[in-house]
FIVEXRO-277425 format. One record per residue (C-alpha): residue in three letters; chain; x, z, y. Coordinates in nm, 4 decimals. Each point is the difference from the previous one (the first is absolute). Example, Ala and Ser with C-alpha at 12.3 -4.5 7.8 and 13.67 -1.06 7.14 Angstrom:
2
res:ALA	chain:A	X:1.2300	Z:0.7800	Y:-0.4500
res:SER	chain:A	X:0.1370	Z:-0.0660	Y:0.3440
This chain:
139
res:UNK	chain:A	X:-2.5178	Z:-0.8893	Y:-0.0830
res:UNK	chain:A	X:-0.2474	Z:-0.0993	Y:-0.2520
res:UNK	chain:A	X:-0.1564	Z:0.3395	Y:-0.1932
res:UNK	chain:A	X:0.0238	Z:-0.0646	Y:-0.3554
res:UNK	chain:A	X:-0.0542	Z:0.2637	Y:-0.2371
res:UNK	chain:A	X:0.3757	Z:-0.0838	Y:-0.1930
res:UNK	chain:A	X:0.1245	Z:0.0921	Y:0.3536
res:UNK	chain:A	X:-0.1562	Z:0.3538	Y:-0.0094
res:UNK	chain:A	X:0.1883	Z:0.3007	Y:0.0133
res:UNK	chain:A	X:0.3143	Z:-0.2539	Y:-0.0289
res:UNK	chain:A	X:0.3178	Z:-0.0178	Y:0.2181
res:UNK	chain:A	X:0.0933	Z:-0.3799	Y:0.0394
res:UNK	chain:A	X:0.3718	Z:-0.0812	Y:0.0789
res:UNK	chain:A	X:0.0486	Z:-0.2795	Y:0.2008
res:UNK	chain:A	X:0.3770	Z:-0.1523	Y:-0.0970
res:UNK	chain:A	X:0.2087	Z:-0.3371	Y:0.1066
res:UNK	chain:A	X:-0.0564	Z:-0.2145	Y:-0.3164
res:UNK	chain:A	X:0.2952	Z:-0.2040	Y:0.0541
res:UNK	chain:A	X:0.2660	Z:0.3536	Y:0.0456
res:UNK	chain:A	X:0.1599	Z:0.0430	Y:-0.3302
res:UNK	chain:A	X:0.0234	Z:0.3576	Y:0.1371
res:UNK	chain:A	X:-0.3339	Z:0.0741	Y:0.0334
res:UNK	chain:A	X:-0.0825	Z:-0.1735	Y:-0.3358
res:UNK	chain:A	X:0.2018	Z:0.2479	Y:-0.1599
res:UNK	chain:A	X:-0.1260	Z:0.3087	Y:0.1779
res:UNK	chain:A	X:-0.4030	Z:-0.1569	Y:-0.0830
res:UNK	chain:A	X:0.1291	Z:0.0448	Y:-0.3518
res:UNK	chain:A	X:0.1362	Z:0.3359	Y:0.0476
res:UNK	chain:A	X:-0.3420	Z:0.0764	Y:0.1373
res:UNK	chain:A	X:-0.2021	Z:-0.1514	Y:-0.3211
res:UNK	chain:A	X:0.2407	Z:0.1649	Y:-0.2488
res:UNK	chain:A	X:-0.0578	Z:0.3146	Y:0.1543
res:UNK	chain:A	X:-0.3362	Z:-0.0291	Y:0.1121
res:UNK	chain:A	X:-0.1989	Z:0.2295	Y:-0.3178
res:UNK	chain:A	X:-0.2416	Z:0.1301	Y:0.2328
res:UNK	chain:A	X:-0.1489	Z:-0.3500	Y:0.0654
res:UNK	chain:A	X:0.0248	Z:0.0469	Y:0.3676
res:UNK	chain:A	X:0.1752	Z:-0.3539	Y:0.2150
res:UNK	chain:A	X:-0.1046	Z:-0.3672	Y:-0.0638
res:UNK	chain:A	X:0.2151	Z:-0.2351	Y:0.1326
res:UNK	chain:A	X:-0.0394	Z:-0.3404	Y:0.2497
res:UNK	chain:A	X:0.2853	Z:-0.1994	Y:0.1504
res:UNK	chain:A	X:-0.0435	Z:-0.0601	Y:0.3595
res:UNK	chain:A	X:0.0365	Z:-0.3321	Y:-0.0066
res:UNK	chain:A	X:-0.2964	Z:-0.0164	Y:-0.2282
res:UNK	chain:A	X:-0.3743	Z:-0.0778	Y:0.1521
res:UNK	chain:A	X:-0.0646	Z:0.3433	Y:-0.0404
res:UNK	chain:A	X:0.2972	Z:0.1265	Y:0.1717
res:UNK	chain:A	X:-0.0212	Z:-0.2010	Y:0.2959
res:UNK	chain:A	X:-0.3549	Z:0.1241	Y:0.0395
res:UNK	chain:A	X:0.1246	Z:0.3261	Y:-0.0011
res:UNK	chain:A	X:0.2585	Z:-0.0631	Y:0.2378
res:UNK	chain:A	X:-0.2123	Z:-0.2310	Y:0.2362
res:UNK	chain:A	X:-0.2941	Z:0.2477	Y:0.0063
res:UNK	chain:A	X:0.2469	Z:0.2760	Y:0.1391
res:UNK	chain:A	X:0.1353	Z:-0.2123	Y:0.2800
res:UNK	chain:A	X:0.3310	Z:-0.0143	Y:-0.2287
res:UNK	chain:A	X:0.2946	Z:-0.2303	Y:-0.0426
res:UNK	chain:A	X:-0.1205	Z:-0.2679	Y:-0.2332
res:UNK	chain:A	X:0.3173	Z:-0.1656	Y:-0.0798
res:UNK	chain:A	X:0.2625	Z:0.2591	Y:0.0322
res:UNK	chain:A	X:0.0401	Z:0.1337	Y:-0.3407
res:UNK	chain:A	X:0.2429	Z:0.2705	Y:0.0637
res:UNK	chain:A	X:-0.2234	Z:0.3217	Y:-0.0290
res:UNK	chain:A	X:-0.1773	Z:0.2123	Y:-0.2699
res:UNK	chain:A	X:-0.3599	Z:0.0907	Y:0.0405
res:UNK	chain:A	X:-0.1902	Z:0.2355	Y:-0.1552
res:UNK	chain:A	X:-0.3741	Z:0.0061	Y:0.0555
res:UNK	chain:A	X:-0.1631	Z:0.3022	Y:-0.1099
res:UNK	chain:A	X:-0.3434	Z:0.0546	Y:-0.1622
res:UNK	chain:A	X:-0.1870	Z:0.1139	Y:0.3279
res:UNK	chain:A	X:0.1118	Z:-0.3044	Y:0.2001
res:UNK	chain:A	X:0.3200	Z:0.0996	Y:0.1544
res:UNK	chain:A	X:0.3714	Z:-0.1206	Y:-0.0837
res:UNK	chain:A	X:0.3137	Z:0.1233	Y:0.0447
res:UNK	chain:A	X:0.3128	Z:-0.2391	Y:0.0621
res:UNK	chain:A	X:0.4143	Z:0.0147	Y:-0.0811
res:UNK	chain:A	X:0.1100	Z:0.3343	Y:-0.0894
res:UNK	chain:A	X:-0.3203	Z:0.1974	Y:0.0291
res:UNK	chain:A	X:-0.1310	Z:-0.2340	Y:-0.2362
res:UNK	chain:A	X:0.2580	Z:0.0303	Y:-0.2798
res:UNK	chain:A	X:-0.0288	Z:0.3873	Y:0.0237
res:UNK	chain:A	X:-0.3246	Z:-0.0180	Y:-0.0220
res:UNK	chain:A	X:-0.0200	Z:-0.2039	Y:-0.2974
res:UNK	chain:A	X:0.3107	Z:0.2472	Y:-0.1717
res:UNK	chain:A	X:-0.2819	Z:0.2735	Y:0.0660
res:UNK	chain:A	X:-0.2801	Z:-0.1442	Y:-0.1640
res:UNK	chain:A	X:0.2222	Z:-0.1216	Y:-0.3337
res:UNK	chain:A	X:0.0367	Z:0.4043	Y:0.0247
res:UNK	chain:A	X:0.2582	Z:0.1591	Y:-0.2796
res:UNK	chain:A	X:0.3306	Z:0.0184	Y:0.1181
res:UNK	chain:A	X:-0.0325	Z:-0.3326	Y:0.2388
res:UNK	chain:A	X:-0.2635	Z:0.2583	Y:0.2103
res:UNK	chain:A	X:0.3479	Z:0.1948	Y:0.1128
res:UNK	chain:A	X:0.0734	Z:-0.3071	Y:0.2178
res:UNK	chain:A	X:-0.2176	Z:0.0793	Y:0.2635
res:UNK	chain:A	X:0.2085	Z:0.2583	Y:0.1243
res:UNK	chain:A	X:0.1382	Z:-0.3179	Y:0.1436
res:UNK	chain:A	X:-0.2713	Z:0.0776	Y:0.2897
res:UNK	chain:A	X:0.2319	Z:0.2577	Y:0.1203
res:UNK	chain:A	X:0.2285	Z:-0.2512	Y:0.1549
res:UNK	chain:A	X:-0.1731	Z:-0.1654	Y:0.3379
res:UNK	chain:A	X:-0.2019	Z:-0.3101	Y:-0.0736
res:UNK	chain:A	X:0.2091	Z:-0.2080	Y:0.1804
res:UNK	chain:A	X:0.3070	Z:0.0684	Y:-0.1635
res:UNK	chain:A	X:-0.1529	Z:-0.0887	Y:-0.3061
res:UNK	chain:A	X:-0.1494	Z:-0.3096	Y:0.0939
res:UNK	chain:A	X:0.3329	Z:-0.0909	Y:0.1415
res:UNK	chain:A	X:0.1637	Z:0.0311	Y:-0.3412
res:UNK	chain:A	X:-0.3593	Z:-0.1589	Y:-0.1724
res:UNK	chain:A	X:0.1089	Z:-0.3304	Y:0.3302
res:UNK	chain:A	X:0.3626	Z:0.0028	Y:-0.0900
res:UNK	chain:A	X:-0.0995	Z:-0.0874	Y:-0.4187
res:UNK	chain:A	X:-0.2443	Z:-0.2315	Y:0.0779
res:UNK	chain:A	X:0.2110	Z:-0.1515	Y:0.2236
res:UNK	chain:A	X:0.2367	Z:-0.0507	Y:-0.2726
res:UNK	chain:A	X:-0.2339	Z:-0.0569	Y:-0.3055
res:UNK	chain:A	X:0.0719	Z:-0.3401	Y:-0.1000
res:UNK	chain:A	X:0.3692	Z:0.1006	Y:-0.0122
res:UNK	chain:A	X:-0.0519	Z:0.2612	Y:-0.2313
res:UNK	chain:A	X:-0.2231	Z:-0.1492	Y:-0.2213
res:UNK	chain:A	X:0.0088	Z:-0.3639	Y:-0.1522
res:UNK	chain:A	X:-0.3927	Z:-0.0938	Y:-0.0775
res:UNK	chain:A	X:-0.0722	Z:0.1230	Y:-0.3107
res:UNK	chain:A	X:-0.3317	Z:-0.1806	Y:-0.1593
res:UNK	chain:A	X:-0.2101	Z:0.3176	Y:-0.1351
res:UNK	chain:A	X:-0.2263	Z:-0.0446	Y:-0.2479
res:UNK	chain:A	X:-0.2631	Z:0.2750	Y:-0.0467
res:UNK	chain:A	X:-0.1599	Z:0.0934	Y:-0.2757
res:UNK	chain:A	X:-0.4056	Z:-0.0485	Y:-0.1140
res:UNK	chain:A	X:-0.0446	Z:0.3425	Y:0.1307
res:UNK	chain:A	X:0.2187	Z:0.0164	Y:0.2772
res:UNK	chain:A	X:-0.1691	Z:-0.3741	Y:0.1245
res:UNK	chain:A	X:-0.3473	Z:0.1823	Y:0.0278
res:UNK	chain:A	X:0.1844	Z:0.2078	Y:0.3145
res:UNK	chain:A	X:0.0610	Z:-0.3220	Y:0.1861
res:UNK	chain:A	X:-0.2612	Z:-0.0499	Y:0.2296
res:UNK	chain:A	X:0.1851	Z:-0.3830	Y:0.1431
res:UNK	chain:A	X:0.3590	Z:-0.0727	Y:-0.0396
């Protein structure tokens, strides 16, 4: 991945800009987000397919979270959204007693939503803010 220094020290969330679910849960992320901490690509943008090609990745699946972390590594599914509960800290931090439960009986929940995503959510168009557009690396 390019090293640009509005990347540094951030955590970039890599969502299905098409999912009306995930639209709504990159807004729940921004609203909640006063640390400064995530920017945001879809992975069907430039940028997200670079990220996904350069890791040997599914480039037109859409169906997973990623969350790549300032050092270089990322975390996927369910390791990724307790992850990003942690870093929002507050209250949200208490969800990562989630990693109690075996990885892949979380992921198998995290499958079994995104499997079902569309059904659960019509598209919504979201329209971010000045501020919160700054966090978008590519949509």
């Amino acid at each position: 991945m390019e090293t640009d220094e509005k990347f540094n020290n951030k955590n970039i969330v890599f969502f299905d800009g098409e999912c009306g679910v995930c639209n709504f849960w990159v807004q729940w992320i921004l609203e909640r987000d006063k640390k400064d901490k995530f920017l945001f690509s879809s992975l069907q943008s430039g940028f997200g397919q670079k990220f996904l090609s350069d890791r040997g990745l599914e480039t037109k699946q859409f169906n997973t979270l990623y969350l790549l972390k300032p050092d270089g590594n990322y975390l996927i599914k369910s390791r990724a959204v307790l992850e990003i509960a942690g870093l929002l800290g507050g209250l949200y931090s208490f969800l990562k007693i989630g990693t109690l439960l075996p990885t892949s009986l979380r992921d198998r929940l995290y499958d079994m939503v995104s499997r079902n995503r569309m059904k659960i959510s019509a598209q919504k168009c979201f329209l971010p803010d000045q501020h919160q557009k700054k966090k978008f690396i590519e949509i």
